[in-house]
Steps between C-alpha positions, in 0.01 A plus 500: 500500500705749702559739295737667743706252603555409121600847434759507774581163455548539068653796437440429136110483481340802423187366443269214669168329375363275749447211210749589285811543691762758524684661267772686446536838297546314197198350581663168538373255766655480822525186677385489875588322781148534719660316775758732504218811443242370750809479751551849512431741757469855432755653734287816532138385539472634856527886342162375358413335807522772697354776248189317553495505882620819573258705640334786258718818473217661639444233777910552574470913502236469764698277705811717455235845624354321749868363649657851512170553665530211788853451515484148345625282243177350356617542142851396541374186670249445234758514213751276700233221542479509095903515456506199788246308349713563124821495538765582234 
């Protein structure tokens, strides 16, 4: 189940058991439309997206040295390619 999505989706269900269902505070069961849940896209999944293929911080601070260094724009161009390749 997506947990997630259901959350977003339910603003009712506090809790989720993968067998059970979802419920509600009152720990009363929550009907779910998976159709509906398996449908939906997380509208900030490239944050996590790019987290992952951002460079290290160190990796980034030597790019950022080694540019005021050269004169280039190695780390710029590096982060770019991750926000091009994720967009919002």
């Amino acid at each position: 189940m997506n947990h997630k999505a259901i959350y977003k989706l339910y603003p009712t269900v506090v809790t989720i058991d993968d067998t059970a269902g979802a419920f509600d505070k009152d720990d009363n069961k929550v009907e779910i439309d998976l159709k509906l849940v398996n449908a939906w896209v997380n509208p900030e999944a490239y944050k996590e997206l790019r987290a992952r293929e951002y460079p290290s911080i160190q990796e980034q601070l030597d790019m950022q040295y080694w540019d005021a260094i050269n004169g280039t724009t190695t780390w710029q161009d590096a982060i770019q390619a991750v926000k091009n390749k994720y967009p919002k």
